[in-house]
Gaussian input, Z-matrix of N, CA and C with variables (Angstrom, degrees):
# hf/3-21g

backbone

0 1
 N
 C     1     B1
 C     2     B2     1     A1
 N     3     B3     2     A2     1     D1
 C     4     B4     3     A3     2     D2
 C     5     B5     4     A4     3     D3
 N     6     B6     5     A5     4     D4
 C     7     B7     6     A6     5     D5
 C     8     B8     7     A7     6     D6
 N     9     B9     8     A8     7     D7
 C    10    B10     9     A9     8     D8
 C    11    B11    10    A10     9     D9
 N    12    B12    11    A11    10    D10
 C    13    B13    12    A12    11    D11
 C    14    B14    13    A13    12    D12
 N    15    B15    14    A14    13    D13
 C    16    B16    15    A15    14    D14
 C    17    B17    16    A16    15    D15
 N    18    B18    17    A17    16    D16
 C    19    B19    18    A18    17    D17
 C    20    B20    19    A19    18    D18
 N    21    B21    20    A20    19    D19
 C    22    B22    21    A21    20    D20
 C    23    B23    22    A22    21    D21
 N    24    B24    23    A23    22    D22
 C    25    B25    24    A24    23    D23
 C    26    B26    25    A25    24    D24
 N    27    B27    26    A26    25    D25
 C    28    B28    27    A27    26    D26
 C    29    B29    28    A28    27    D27
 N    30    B30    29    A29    28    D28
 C    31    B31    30    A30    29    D29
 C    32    B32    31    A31    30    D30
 N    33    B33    32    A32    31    D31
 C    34    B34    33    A33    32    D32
 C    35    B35    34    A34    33    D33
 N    36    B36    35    A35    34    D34
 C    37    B37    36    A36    35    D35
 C    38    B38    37    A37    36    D36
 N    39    B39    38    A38    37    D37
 C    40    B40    39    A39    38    D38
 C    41    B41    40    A40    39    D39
 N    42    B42    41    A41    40    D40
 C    43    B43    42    A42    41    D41
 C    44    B44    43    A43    42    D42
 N    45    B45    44    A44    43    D43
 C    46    B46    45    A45    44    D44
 C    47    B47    46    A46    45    D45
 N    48    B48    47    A47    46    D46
 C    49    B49    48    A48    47    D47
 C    50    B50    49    A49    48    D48
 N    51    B51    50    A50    49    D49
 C    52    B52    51    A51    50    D50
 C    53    B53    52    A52    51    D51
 N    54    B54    53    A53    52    D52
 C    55    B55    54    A54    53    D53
 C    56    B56    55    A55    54    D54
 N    57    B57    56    A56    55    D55
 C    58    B58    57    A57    56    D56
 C    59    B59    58    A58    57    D57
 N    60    B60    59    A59    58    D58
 C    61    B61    60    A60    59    D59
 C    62    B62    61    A61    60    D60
 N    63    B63    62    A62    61    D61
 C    64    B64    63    A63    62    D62
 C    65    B65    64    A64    63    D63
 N    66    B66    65    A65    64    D64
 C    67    B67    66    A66    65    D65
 C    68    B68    67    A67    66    D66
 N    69    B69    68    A68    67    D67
 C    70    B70    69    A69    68    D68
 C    71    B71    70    A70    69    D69
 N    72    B72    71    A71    70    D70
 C    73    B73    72    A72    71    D71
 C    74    B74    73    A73    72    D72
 N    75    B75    74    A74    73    D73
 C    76    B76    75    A75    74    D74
 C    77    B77    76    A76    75    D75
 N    78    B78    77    A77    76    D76
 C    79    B79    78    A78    77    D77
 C    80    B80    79    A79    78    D78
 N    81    B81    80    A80    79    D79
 C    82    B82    81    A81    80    D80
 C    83    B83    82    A82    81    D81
 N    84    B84    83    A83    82    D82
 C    85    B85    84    A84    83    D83
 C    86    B86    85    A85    84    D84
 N    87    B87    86    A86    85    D85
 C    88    B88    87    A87    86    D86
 C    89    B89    88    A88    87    D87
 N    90    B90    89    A89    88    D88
 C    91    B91    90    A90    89    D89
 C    92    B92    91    A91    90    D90
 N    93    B93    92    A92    91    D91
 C    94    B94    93    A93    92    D92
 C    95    B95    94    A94    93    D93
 N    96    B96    95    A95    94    D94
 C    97    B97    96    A96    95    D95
 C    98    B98    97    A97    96    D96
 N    99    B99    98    A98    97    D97
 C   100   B100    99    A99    98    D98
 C   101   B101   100   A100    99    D99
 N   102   B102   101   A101   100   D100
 C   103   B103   102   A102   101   D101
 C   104   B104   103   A103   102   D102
 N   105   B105   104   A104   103   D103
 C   106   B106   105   A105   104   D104
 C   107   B107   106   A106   105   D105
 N   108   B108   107   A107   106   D106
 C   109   B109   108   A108   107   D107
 C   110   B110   109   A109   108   D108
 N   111   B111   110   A110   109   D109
 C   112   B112   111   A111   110   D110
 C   113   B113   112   A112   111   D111
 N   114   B114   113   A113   112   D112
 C   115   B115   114   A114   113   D113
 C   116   B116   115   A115   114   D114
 N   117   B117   116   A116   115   D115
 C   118   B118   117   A117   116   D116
 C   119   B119   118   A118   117   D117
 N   120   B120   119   A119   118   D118
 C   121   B121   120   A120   119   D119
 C   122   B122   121   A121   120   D120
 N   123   B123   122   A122   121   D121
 C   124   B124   123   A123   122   D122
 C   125   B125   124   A124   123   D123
 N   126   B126   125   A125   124   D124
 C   127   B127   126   A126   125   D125
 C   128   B128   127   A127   126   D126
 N   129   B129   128   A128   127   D127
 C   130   B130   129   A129   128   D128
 C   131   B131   130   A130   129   D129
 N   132   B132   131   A131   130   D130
 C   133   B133   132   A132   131   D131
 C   134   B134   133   A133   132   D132
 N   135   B135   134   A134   133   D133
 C   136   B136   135   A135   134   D134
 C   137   B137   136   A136   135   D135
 N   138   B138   137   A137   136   D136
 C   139   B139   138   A138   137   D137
 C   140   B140   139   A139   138   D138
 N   141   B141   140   A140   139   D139
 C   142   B142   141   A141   140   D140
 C   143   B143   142   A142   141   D141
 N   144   B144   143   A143   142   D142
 C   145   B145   144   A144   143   D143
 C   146   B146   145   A145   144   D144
 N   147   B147   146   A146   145   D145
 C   148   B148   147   A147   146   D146
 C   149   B149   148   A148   147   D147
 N   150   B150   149   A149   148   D148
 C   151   B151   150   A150   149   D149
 C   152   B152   151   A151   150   D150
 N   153   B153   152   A152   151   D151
 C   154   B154   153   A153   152   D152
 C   155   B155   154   A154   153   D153
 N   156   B156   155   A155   154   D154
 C   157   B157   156   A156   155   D155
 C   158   B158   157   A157   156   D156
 N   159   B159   158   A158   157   D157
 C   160   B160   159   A159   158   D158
 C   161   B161   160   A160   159   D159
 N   162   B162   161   A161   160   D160
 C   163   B163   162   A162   161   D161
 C   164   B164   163   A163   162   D162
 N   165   B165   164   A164   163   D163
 C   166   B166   165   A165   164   D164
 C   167   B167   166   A166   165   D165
 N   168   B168   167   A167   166   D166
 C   169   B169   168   A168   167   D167
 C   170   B170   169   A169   168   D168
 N   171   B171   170   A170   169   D169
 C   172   B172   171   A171   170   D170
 C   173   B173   172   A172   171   D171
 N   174   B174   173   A173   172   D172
 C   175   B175   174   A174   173   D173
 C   176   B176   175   A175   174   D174
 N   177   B177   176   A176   175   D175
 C   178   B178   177   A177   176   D176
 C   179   B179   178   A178   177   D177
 N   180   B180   179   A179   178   D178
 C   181   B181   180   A180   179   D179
 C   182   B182   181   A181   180   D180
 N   183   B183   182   A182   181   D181
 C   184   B184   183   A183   182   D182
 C   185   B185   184   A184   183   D183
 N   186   B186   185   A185   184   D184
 C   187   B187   186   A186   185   D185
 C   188   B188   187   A187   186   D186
 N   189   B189   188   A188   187   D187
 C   190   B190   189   A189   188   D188
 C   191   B191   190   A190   189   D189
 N   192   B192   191   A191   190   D190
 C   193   B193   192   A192   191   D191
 C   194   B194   193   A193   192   D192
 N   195   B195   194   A194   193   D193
 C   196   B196   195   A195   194   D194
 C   197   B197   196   A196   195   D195
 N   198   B198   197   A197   196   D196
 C   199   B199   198   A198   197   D197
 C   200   B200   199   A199   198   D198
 N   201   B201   200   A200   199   D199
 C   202   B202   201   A201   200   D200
 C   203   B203   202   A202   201   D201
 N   204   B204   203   A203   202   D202
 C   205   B205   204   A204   203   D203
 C   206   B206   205   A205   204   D204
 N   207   B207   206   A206   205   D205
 C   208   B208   207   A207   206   D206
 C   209   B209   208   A208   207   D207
 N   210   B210   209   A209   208   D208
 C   211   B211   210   A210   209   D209
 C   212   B212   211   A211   210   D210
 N   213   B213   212   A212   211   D211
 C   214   B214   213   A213   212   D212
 C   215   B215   214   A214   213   D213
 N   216   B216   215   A215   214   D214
 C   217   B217   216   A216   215   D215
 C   218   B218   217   A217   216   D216
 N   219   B219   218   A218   217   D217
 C   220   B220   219   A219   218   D218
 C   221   B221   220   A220   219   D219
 N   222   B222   221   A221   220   D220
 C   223   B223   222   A222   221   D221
 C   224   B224   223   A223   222   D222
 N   225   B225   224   A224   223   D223
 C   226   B226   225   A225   224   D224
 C   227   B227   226   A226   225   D225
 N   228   B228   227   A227   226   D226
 C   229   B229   228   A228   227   D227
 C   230   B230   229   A229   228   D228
 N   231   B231   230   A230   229   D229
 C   232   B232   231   A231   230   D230
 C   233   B233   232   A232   231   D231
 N   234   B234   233   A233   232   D232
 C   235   B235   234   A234   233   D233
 C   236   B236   235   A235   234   D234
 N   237   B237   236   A236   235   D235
 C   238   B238   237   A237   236   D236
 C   239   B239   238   A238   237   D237
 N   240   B240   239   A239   238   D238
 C   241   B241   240   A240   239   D239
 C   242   B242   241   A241   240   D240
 N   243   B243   242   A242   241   D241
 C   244   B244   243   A243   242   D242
 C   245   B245   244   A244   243   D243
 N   246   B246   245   A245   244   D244
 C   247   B247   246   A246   245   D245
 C   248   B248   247   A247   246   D246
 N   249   B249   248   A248   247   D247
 C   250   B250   249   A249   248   D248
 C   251   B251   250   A250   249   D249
 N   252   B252   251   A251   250   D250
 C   253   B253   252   A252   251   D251
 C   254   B254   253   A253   252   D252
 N   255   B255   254   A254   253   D253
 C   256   B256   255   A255   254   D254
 C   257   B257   256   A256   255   D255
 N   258   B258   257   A257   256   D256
 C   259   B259   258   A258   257   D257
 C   260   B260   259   A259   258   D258
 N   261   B261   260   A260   259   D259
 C   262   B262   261   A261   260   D260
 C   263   B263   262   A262   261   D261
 N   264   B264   263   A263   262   D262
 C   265   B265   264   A264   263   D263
 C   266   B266   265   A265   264   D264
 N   267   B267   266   A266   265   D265
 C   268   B268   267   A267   266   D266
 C   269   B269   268   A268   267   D267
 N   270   B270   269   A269   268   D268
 C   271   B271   270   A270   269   D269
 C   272   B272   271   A271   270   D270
 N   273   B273   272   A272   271   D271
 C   274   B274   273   A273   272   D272
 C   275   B275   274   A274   273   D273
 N   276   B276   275   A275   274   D274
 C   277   B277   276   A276   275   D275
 C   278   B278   277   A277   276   D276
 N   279   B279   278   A278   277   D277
 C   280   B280   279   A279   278   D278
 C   281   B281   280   A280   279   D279
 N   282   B282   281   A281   280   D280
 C   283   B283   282   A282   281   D281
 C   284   B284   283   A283   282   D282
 N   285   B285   284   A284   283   D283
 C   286   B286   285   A285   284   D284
 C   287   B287   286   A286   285   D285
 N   288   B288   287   A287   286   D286
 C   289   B289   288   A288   287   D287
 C   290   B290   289   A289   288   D288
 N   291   B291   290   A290   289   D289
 C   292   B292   291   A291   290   D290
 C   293   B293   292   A292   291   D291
 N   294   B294   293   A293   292   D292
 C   295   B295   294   A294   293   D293
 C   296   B296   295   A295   294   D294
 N   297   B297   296   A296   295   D295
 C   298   B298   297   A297   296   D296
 C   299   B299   298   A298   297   D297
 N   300   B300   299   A299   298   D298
 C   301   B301   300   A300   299   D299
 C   302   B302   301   A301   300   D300
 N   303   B303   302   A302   301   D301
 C   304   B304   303   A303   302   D302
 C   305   B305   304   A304   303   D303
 N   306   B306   305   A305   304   D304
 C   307   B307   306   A306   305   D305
 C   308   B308   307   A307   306   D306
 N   309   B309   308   A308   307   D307
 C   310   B310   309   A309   308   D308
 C   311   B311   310   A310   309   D309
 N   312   B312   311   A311   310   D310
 C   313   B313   312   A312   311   D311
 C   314   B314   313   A313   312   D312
 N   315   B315   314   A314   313   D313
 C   316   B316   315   A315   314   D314
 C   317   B317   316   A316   315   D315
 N   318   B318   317   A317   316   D316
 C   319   B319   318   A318   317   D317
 C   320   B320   319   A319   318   D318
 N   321   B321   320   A320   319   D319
 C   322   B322   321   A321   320   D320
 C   323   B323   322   A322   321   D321
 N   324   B324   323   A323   322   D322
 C   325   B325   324   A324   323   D323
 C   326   B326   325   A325   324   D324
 N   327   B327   326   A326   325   D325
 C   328   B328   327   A327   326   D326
 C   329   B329   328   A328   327   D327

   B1=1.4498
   B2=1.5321
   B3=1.2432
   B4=1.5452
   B5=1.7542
   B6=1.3652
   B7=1.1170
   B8=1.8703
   B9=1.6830
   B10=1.1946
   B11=1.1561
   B12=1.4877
   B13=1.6798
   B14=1.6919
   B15=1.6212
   B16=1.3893
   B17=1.6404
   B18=1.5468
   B19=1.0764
   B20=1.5023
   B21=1.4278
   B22=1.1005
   B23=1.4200
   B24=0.9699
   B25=1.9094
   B26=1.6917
   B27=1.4741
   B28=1.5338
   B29=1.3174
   B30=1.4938
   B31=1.2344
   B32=1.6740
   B33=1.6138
   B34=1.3659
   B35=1.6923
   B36=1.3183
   B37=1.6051
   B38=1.8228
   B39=0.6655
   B40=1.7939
   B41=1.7276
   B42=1.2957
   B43=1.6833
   B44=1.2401
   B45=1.5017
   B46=1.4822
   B47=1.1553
   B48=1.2230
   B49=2.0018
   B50=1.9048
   B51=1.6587
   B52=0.9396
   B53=1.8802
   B54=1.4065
   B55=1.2782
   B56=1.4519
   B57=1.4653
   B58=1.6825
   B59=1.6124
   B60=1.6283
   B61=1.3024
   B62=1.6184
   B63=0.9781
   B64=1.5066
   B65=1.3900
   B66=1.3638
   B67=1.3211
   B68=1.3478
   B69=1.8469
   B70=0.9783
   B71=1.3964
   B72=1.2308
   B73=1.6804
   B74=1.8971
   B75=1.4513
   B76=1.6686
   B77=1.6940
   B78=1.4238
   B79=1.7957
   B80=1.4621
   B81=1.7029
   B82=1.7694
   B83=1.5744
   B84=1.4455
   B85=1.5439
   B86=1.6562
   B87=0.8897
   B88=1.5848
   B89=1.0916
   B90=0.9805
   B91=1.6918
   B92=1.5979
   B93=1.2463
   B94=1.1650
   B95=1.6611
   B96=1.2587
   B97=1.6172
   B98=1.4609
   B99=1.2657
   B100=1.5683
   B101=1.6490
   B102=1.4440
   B103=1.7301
   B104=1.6412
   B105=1.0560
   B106=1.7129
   B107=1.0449
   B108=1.8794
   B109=1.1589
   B110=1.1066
   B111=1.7867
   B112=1.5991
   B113=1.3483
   B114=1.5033
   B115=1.6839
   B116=1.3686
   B117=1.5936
   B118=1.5303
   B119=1.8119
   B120=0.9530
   B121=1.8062
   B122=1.6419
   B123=0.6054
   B124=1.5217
   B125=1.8852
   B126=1.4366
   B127=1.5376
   B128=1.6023
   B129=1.1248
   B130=1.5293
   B131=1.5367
   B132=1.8914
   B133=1.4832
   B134=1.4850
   B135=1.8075
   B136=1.5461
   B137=1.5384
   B138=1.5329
   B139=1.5670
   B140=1.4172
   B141=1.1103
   B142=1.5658
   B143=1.8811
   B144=0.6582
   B145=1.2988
   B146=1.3645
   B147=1.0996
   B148=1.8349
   B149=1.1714
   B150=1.5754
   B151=1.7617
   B152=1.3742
   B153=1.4600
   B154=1.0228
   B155=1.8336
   B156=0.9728
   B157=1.9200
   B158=1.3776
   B159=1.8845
   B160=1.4010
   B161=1.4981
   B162=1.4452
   B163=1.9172
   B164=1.2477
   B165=1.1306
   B166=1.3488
   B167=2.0810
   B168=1.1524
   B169=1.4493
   B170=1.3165
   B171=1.8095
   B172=0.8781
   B173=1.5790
   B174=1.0226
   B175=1.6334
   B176=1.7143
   B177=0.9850
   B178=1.6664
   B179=1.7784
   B180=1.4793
   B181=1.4201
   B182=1.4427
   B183=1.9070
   B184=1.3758
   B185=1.6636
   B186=1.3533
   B187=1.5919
   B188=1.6222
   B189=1.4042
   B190=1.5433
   B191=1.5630
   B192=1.6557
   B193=1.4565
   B194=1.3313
   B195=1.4100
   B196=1.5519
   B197=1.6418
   B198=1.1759
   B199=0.5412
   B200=1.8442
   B201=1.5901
   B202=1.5671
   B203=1.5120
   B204=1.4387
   B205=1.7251
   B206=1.4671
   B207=1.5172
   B208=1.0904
   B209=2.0249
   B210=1.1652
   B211=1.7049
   B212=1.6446
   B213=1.2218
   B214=1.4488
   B215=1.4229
   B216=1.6891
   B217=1.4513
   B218=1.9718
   B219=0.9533
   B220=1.8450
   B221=1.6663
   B222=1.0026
   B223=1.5046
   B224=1.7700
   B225=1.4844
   B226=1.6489
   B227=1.4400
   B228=1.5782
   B229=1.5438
   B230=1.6250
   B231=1.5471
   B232=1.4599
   B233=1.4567
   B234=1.7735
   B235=2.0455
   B236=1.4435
   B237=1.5394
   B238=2.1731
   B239=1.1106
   B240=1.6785
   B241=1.3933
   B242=1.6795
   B243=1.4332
   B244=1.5542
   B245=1.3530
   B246=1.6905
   B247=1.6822
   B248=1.4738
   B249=1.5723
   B250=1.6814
   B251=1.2631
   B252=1.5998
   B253=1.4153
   B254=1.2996
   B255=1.5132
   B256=1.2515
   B257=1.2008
   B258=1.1927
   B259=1.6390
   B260=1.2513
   B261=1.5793
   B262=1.4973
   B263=1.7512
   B264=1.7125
   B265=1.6185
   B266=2.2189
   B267=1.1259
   B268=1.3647
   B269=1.3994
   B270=1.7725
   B271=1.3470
   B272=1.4953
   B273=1.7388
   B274=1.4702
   B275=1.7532
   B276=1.3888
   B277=1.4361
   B278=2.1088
   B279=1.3217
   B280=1.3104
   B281=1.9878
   B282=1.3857
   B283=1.3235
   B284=1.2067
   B285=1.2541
   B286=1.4891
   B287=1.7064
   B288=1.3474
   B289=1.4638
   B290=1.9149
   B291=1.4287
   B292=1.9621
   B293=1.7061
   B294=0.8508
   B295=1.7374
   B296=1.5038
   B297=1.1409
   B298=1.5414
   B299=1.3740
   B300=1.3366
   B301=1.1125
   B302=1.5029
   B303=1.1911
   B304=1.7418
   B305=1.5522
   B306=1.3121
   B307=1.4731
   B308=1.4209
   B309=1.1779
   B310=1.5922
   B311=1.3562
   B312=1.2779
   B313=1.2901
   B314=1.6238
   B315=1.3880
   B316=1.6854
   B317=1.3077
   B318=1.6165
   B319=1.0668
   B320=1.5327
   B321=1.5409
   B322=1.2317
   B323=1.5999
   B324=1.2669
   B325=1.9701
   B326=1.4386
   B327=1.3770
   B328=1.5817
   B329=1.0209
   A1=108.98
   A2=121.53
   A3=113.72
   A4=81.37
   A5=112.98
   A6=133.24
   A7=119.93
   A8=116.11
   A9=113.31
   A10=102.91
   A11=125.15
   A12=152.26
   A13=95.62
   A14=95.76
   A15=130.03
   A16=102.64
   A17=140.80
   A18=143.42
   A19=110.81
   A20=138.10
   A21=161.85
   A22=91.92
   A23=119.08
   A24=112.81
   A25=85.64
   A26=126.22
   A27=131.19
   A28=125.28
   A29=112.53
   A30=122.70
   A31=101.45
   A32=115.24
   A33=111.50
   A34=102.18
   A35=105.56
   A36=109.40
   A37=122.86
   A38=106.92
   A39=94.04
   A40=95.40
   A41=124.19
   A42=124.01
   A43=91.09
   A44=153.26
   A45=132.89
   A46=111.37
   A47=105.57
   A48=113.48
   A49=96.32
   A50=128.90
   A51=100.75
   A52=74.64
   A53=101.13
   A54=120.69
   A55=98.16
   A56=99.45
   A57=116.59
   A58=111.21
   A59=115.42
   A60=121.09
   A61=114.42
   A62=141.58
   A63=129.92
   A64=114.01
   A65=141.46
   A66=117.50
   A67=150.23
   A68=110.20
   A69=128.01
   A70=114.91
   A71=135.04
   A72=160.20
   A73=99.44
   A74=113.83
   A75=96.78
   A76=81.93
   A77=145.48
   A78=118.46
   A79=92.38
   A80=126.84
   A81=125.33
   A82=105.50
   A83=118.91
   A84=130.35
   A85=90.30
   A86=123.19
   A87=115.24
   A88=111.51
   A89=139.48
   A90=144.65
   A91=104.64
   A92=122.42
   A93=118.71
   A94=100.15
   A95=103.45
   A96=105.46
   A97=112.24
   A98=118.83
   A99=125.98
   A100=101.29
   A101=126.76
   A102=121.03
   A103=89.48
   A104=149.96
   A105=136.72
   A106=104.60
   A107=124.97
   A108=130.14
   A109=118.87
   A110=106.37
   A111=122.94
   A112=121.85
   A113=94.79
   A114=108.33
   A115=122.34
   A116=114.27
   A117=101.12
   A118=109.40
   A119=114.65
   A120=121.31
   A121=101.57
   A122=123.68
   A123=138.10
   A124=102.05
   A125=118.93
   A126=93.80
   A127=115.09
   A128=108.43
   A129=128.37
   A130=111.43
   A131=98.92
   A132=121.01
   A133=106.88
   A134=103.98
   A135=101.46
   A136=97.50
   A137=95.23
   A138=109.15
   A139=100.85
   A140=115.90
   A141=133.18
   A142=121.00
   A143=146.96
   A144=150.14
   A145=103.77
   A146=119.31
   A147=134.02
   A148=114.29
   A149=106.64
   A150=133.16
   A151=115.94
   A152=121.73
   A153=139.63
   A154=126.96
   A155=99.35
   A156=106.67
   A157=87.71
   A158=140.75
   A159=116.50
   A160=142.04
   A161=87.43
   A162=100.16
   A163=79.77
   A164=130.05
   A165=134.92
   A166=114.41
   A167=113.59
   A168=119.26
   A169=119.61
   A170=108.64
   A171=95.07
   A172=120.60
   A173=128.27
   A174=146.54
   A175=105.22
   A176=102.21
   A177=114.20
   A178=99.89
   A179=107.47
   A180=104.46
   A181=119.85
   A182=104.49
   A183=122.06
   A184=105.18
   A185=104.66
   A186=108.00
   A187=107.85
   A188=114.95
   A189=122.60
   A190=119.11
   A191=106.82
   A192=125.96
   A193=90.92
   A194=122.57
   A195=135.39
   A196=108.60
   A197=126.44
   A198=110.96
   A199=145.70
   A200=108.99
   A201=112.38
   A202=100.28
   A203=107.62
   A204=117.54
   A205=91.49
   A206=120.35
   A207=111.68
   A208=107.78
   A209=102.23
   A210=99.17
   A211=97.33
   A212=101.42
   A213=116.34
   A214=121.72
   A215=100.02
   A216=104.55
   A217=115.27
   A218=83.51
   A219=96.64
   A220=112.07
   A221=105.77
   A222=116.01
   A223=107.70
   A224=109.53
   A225=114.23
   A226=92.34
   A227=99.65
   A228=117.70
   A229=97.96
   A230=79.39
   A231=95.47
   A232=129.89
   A233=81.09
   A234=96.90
   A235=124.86
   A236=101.21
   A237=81.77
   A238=133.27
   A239=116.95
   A240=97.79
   A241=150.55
   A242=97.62
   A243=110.47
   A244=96.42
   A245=114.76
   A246=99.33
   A247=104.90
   A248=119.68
   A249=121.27
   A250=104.24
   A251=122.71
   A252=118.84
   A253=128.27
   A254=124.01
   A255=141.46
   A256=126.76
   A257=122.42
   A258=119.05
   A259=120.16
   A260=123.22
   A261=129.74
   A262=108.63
   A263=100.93
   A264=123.05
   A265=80.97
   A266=125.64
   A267=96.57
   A268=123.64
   A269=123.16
   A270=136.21
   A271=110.28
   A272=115.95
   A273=110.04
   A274=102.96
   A275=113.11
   A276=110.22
   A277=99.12
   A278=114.11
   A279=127.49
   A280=101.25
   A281=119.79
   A282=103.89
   A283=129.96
   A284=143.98
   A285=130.13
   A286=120.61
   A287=111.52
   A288=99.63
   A289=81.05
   A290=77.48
   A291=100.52
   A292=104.35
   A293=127.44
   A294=144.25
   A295=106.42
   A296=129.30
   A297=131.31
   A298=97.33
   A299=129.13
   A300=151.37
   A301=120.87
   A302=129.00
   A303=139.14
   A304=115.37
   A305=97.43
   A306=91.77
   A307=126.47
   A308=96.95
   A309=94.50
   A310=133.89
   A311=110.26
   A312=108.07
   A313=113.65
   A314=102.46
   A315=117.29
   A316=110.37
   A317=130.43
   A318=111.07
   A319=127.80
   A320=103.04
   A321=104.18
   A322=108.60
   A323=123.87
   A324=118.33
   A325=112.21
   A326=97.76
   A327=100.63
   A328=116.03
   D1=158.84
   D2=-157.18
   D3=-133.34
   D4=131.96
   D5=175.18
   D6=-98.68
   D7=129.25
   D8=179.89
   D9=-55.18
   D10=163.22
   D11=153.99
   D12=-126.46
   D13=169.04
   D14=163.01
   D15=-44.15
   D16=138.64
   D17=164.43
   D18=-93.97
   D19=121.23
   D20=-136.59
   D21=-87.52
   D22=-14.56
   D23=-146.93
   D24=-127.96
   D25=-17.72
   D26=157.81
   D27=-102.02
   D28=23.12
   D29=179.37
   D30=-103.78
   D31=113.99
   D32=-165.71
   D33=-95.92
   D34=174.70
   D35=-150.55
   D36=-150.81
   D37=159.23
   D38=-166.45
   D39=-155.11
   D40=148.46
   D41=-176.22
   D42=-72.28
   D43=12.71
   D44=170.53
   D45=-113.87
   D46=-8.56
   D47=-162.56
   D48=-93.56
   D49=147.48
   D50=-166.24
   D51=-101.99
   D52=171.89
   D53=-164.07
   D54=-113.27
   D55=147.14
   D56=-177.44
   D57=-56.92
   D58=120.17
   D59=-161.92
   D60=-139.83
   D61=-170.08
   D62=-179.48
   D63=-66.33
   D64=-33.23
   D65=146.35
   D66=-48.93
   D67=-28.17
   D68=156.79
   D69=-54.82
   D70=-76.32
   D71=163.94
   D72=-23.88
   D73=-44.11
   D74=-175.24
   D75=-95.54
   D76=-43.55
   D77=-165.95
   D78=-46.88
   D79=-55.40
   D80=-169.90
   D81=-40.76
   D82=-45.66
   D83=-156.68
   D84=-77.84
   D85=-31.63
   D86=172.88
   D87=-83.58
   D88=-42.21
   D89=165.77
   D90=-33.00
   D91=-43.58
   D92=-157.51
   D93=-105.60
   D94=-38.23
   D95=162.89
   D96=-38.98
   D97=-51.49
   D98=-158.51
   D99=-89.03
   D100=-5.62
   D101=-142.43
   D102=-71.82
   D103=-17.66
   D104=-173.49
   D105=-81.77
   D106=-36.84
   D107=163.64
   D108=-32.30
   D109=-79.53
   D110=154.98
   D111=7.07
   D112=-98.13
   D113=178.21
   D114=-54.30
   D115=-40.24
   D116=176.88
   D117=-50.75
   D118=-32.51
   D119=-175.59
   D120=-72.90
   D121=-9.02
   D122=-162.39
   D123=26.14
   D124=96.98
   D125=-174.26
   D126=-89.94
   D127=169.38
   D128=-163.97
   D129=-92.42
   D130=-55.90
   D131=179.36
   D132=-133.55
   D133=117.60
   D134=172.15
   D135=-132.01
   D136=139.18
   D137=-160.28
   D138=-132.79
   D139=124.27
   D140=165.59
   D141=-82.54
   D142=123.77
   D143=-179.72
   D144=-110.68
   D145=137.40
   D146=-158.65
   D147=26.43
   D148=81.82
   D149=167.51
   D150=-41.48
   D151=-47.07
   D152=-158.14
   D153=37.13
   D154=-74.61
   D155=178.41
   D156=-102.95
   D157=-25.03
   D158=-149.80
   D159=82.50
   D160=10.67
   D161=-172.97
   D162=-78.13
   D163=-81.64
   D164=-137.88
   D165=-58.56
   D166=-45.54
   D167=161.98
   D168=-44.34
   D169=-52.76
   D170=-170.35
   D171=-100.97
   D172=1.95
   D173=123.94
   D174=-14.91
   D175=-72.11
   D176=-158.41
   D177=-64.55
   D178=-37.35
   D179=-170.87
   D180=-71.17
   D181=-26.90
   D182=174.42
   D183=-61.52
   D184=-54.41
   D185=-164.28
   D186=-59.34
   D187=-15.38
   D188=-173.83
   D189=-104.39
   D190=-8.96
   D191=-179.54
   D192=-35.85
   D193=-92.51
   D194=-129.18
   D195=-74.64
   D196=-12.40
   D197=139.66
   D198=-158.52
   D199=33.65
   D200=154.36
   D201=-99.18
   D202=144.36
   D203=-176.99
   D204=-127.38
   D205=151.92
   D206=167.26
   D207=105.79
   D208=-35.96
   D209=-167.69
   D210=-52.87
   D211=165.14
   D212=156.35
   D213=-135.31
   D214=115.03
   D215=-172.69
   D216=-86.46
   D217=138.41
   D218=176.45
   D219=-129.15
   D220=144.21
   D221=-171.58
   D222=-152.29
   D223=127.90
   D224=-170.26
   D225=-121.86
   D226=145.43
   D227=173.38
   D228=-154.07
   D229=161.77
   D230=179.19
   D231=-92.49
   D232=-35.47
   D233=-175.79
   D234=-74.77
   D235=93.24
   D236=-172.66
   D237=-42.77
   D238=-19.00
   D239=158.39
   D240=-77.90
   D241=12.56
   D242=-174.91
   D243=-111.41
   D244=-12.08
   D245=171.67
   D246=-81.18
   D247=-22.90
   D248=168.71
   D249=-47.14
   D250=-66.40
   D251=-153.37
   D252=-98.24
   D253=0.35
   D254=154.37
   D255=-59.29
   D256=-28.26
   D257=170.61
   D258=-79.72
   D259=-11.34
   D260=178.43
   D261=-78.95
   D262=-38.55
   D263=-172.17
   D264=-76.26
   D265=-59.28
   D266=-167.43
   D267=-65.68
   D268=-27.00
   D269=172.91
   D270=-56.33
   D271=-51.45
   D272=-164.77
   D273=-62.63
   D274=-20.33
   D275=-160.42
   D276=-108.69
   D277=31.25
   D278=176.08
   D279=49.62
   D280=27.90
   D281=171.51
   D282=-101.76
   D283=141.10
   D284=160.18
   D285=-90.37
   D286=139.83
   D287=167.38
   D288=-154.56
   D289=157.21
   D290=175.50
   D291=-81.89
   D292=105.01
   D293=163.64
   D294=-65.41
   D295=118.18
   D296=171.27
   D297=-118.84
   D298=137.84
   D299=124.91
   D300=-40.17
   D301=80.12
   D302=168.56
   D303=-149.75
   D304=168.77
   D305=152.83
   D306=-107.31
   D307=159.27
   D308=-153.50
   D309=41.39
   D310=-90.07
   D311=-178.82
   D312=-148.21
   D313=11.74
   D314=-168.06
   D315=-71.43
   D316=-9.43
   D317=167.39
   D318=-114.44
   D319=36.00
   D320=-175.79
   D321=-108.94
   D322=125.42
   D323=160.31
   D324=-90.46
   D325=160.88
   D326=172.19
   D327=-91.57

């Protein structure tokens, strides 16, 4: 069965944001390697740390659509301009995830 990803050509982009590249493309290729893994765990919270353009979040959320319901994706960056252009790359591809502005992960509580 062939699982959606992020579409390359709806991945939006800005000269500061770095753009989806062969590291991006094999973390996705593992994503999908692992997805039975995935779902057997059924996760709750999956969080990306340096979103950048958003391929990769929103990749992962597609490959987990059909069947985990319920997750909530979060993703932290630093560069304000990838918190500009990431919400267009998660809308064109029907996803939601919460975008924080931090680094790493220092500004998040539980």
């Amino acid at each position: 069965m062939t699982y959606k990803t992020a579409q390359i050509r709806l991945v939006s982009s800005h000269p500061e944001v770095y753009e989806p590249c062969d590291d991006s493309f094999a973390l996705v290729d593992a994503l999908l390697a692992d997805r039975t893994y995935l779902v057997q765990h059924h996760p709750t919270v999956c969080m990306e740390i340096g979103f950048r353009s958003g391929y990769v979040i929103t990749s992962l959320a597609l490959i987990l659509a059909q069947e985990v319901t319920g997750a909530y994706y979060v993703a932290t960056e630093i560069n304000p301009h990838a918190l500009a252009v990431t919400p267009k790359t998660l809308e064109t591809h029907g996803i939601h995830a919460e975008l924080v502005m931090t680094e790493i992960a220092s500004g998040l509580e539980t």
